[in-house]
C-alpha positions as CSV (number, residue, x, y, z in Angstrom):
1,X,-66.8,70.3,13.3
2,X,-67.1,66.6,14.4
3,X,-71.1,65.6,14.2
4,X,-72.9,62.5,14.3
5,X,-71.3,60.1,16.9
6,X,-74.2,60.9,19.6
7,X,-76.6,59.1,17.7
8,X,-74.8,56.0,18.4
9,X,-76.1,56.7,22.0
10,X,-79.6,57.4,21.4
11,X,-79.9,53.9,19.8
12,X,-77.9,51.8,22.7
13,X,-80.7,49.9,24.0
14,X,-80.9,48.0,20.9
15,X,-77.4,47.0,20.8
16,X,-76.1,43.6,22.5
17,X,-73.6,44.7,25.2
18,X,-73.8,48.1,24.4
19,X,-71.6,49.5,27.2
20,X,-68.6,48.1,25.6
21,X,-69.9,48.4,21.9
22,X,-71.0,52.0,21.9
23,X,-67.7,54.0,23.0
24,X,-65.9,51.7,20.2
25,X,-68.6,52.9,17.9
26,X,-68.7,56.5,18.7
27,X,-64.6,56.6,18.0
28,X,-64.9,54.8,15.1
29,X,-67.6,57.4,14.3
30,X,-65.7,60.4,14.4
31,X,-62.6,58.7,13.0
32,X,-64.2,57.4,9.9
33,X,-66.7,60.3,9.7
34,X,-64.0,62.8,9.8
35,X,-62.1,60.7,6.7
36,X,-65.4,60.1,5.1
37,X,-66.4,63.4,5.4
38,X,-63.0,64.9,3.7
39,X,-63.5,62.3,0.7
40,X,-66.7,63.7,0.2
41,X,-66.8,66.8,0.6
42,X,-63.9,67.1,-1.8
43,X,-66.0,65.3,-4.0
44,X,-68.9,68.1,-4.0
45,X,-66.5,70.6,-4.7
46,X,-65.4,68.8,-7.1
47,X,-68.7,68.4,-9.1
48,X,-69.8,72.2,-8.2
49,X,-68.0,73.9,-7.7
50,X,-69.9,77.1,-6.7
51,X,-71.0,75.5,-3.3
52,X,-72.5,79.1,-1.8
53,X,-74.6,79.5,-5.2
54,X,-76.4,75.9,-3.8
55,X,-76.3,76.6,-0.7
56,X,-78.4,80.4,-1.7
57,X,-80.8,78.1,-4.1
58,X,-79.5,79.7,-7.5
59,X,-78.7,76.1,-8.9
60,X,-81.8,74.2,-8.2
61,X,-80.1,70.9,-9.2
62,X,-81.2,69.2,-6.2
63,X,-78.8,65.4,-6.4
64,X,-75.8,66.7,-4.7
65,X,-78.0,68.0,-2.0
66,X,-79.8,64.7,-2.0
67,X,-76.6,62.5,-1.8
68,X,-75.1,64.0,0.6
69,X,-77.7,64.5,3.4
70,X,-79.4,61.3,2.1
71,X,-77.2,59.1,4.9
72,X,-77.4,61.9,7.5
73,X,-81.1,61.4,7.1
74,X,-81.7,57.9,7.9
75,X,-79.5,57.9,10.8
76,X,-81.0,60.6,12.1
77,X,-84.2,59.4,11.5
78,X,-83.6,56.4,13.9
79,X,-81.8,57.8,16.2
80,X,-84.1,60.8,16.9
81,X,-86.9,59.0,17.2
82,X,-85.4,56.9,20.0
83,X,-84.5,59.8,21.9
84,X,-88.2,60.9,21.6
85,X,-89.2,58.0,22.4
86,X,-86.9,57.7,25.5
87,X,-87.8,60.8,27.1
88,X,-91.5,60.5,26.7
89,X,-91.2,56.9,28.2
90,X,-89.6,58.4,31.5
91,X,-92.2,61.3,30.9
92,X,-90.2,63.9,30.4
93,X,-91.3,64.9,26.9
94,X,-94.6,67.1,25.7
95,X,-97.0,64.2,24.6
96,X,-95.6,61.7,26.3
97,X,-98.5,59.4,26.2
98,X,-98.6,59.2,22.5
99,X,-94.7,59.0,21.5
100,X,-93.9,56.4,24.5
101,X,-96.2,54.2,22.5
102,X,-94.3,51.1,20.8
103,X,-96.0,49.2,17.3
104,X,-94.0,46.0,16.8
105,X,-91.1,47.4,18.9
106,X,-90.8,50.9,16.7
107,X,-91.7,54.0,18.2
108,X,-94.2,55.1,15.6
109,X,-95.6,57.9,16.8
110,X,-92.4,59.3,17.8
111,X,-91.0,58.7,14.2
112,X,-93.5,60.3,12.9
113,X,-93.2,63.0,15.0
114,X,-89.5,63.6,13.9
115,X,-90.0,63.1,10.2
116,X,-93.0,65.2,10.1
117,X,-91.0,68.1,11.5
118,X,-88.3,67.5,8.8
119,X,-90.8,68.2,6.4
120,X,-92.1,71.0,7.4
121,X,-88.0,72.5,7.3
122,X,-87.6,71.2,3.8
123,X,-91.1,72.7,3.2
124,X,-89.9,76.1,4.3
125,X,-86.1,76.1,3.2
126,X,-87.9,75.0,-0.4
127,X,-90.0,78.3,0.2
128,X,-87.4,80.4,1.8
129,X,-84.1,79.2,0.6
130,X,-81.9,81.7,2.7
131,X,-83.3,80.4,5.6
132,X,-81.2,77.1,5.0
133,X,-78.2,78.8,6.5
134,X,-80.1,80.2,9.3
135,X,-81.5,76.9,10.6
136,X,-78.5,74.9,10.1
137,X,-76.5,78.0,12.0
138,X,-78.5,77.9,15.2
139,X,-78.6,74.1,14.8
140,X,-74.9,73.6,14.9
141,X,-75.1,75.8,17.6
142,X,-77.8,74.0,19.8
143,X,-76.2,70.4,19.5
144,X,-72.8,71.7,20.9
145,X,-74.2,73.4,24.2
146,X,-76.2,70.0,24.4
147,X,-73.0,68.4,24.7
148,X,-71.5,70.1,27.4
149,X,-74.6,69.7,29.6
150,X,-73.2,65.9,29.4
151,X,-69.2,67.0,29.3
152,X,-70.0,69.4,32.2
153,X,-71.4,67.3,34.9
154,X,-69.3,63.9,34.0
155,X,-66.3,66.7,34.9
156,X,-67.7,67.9,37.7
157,X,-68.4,64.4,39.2
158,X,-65.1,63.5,38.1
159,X,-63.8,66.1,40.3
160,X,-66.1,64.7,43.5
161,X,-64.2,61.3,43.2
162,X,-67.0,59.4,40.6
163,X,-65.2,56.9,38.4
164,X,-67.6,55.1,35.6
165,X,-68.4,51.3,36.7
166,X,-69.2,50.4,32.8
167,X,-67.2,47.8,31.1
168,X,-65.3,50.2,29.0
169,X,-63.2,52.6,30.9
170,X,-60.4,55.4,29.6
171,X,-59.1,54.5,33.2
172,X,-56.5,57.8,34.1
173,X,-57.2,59.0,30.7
174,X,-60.5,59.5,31.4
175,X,-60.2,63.1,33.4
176,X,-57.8,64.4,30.3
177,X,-60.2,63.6,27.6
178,X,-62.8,64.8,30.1
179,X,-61.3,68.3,29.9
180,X,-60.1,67.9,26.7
181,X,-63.9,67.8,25.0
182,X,-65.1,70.3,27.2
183,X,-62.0,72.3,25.8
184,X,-63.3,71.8,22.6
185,X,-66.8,72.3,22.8
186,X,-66.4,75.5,24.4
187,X,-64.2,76.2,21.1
188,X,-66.6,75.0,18.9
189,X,-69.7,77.7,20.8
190,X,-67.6,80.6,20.5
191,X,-66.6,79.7,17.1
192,X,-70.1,79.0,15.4
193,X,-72.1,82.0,17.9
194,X,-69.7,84.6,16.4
195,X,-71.6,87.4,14.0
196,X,-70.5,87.4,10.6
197,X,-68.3,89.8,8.6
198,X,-70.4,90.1,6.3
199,X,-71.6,93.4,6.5
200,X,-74.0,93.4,3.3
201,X,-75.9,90.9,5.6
202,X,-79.2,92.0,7.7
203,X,-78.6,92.6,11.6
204,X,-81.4,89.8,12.0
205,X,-78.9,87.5,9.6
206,X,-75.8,88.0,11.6
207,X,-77.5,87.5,15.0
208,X,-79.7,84.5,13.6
209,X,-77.6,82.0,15.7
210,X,-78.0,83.9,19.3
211,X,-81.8,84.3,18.6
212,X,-82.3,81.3,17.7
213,X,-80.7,79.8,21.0
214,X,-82.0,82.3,22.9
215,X,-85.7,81.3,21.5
216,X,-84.8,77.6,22.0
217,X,-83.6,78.3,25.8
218,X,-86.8,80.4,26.9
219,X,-89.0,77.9,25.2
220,X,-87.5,75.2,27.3
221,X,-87.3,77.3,30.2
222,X,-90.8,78.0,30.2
223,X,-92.0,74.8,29.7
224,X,-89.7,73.5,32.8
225,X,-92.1,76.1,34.7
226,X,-95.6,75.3,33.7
């Protein structure tokens, strides 16, 4: 699964020209993340080996864990905070009056905000660590059917004659690649939302992912109400 190249968005309005940087950037993203990503990951097997007896916490040994996620953490760190920070500006965040706030041009309070929820997950996978898989299951999950609520309209308005007026443009490409991610993404939802074989597992376990989105999409849709 390709991850990581929509943070390059969530930080444009700090890049010069960033209508014809970012779409270089987000290619370059997935291209060099995918090879990156290969290199290392062979490199984790590589030094252990037993990957599931990690993942379970019955090796403790905590550096792999910490090298790996260490780069994922700081982009994400910046580039969460800026979507926080974006939405509450335009007021369409809970809090929005504290996490629009800027202190020399960071969004404090909204970094905080992010960071202080990441601990609280490495608090309880610490606690609890089966519930890694569980959280990163429903999270895997969640950021795909985000992106189709961008694929999905871009097609639609494709379809009702739009064409993009930014600098960079796929030109007649655009409407195949268009389909093509939506394609893919669907893939992708199907793929992770499937219940495990695993039949030693609990019912909860196997239908973690669904709950989970269900409990993210009633939660949103309430608050969208009130």
């Amino acid at each position: 699964m390709v991850y990581g190249f929509e943070a390059c968005g969530e930080v444009a309005e700090e890049v010069p020209n960033p209508g014809r940087q970012i779409p270089k950037v987000m290619m370059l993203t997935v291209v060099v993340g995918c090879g990156s990503a290969i290199f290392s990951f062979a490199g984790y097997v590589l030094a252990a080996p037993d990957l599931s007896s990690i993942v379970v916490g019955k090796v403790l040994d905590p550096i792999i864990a910490l090298l790996s996620f260490l780069a994922c953490v700081m982009g994400q760190q910046a580039s969460a905070s800026r979507l926080v920070y974006s939405f509450a500006r335009d007021n369409m965040f809970p809090g929005s009056a504290l996490f629009a706030k800027m202190m020399n041009h960071t969004p404090v309070w909204a970094k905080v905000a992010v960071n202080a929820l990441s601990a609280l997950l490495i608090v309880l996978v610490y606690c609890v660590p089966g519930s890694l898989f569980r959280i990163a299951g429903m999270q895997m999950l969640a950021g795909y059917i985000a992106f189709q609520m961008v694929v999905i309209p871009a097609l639609r308005t494709r379809a009702k004659g739009w064409r993009p007026a930014g600098s960079f443009s796929l030109g007649k490409w655009g409407y195949v690649v268009n389909i093509g991610a939506l394609g893919y993404g669907i893939f992708a939802c199907v793929v992770i939302a499937m219940l495990s074989n695993d039949m030693s597992l609990s019912t909860l376990d196997r239908w973690i992912v669904l709950i989970g989105i269900a409990v993210v999409v009633v939660s949103g849709g309430l608050y969208c109400i009130c």
